[in-house]
C-alpha positions as CSV (number, residue, x, y, z in Angstrom):
1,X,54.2,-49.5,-27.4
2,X,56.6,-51.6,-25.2
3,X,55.2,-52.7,-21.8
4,X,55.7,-50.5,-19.0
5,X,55.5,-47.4,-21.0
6,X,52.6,-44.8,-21.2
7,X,52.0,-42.0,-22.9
8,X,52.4,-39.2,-20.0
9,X,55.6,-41.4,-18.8
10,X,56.6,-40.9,-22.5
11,X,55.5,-36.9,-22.4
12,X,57.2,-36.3,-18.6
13,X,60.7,-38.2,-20.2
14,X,60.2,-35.7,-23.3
15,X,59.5,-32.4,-21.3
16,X,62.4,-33.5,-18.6
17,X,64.9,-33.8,-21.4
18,X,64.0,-30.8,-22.8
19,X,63.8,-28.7,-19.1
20,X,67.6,-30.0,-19.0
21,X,68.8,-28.5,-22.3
22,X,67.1,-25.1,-21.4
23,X,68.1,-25.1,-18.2
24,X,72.1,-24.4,-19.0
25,X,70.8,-21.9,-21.6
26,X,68.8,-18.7,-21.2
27,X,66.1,-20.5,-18.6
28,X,66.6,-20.3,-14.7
29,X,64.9,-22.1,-12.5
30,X,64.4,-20.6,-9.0
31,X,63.1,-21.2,-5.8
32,X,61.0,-18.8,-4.1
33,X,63.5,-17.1,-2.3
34,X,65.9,-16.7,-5.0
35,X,62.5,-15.8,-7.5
36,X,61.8,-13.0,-5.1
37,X,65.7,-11.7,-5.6
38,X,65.2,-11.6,-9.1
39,X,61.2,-9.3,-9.1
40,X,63.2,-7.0,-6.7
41,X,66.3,-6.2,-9.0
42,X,64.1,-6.4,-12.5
43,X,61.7,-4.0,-10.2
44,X,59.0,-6.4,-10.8
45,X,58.7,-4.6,-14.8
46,X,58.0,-8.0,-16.6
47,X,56.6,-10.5,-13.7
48,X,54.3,-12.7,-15.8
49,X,51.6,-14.9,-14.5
50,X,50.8,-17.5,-17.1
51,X,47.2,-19.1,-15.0
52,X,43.9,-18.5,-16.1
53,X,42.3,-15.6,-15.5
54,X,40.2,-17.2,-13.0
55,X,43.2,-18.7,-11.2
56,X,45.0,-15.2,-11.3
57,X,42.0,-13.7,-9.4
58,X,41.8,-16.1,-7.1
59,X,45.7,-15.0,-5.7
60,X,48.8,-14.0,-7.7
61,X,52.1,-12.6,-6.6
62,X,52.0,-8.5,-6.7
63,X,52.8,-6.6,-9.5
64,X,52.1,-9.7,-12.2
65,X,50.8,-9.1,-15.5
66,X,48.2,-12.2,-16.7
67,X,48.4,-13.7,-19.5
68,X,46.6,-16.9,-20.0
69,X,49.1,-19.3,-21.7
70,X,45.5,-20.9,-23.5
71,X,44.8,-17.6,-24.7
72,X,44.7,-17.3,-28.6
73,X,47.0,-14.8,-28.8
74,X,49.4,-16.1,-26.4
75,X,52.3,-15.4,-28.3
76,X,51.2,-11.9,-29.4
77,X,51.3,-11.5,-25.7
78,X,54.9,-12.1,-25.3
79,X,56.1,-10.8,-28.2
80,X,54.8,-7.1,-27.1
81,X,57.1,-7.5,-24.1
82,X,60.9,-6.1,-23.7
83,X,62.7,-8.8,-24.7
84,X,66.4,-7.3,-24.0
85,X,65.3,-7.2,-20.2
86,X,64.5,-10.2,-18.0
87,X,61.0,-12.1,-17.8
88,X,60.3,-13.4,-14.6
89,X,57.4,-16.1,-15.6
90,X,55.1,-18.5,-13.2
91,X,51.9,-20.7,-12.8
92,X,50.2,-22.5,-10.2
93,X,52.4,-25.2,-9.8
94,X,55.4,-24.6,-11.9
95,X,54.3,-27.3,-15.5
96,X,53.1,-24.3,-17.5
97,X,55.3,-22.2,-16.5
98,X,58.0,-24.5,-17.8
99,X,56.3,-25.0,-20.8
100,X,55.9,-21.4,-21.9
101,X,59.5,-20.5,-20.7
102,X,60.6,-22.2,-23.9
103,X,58.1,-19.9,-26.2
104,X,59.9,-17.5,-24.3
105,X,63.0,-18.2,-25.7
106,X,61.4,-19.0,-29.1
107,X,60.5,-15.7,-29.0
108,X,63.9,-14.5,-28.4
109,X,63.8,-13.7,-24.9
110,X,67.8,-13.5,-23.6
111,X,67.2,-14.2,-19.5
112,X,64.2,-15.7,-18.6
113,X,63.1,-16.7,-14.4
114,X,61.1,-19.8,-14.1
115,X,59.3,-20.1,-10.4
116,X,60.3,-23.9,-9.8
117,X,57.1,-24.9,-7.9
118,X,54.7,-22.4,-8.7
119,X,52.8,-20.1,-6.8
120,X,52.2,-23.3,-4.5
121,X,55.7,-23.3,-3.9
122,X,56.2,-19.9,-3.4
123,X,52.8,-19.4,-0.8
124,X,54.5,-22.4,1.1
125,X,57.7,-20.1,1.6
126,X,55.4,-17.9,3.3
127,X,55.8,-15.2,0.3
128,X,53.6,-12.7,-0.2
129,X,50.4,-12.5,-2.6
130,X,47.4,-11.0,-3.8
């Protein structure tokens, strides 16, 4: 490995690349405002919180649906969901989140939210939660 680089400056280079791709695709990034704009007109039917369960008692924005991006059946998970109508998806801090959006659109999901920031971001706006 060349000098200077290591393997999570390697992994953020990767998933930034990646995030950029998706991004003019099917996967939106939003703030917390415009997040909130979107659980409104999709009526909050597919708001998914992708934390722990542990984290997602601890506080999660109303209405979400858990399910733990560790779990083993993850992906069974998803693909249960509507896919022709939009998934609104967040974490903690907004890395998972970005992570599983892509098995969302694997999984043939057509519109899919991403909460840039997380739940962090979106308590800091002063939005509400659970």
């Amino acid at each position: 490995m060349k000098q200077g680089l290591s393997i999570s400056g390697l992994l953020i280079a990767g998933i930034s690349s990646v995030l950029r791709y998706f991004s003019s695709r099917q996967i939106q990034y939003l703030n917390a405002n415009e997040f909130e704009k979107q659980i409104i007109a999709a009526n909050s039917e597919q708001l998914i919180d992708v934390c722990t369960p542990r984290e997602f008692e601890k506080y999660h924005i109303p209405n979400a649906k858990n399910i733990d991006f560790r779990s083993r059946d993850f992906r069974k998970q998803i693909e249960a969901l509507d896919k022709t109508k939009p998934v609104l998806i967040y974490c903690l801090s907004g890395v998972r989140s970005k992570l599983t959006a892509m098995m969302f659109h694997n999984a043939g999901f057509k519109t899919i939210y991403d909460l840039d920031k997380g739940l962090e971001g979106w308590m800091k706006a002063g939005k509400p939660k659970v």
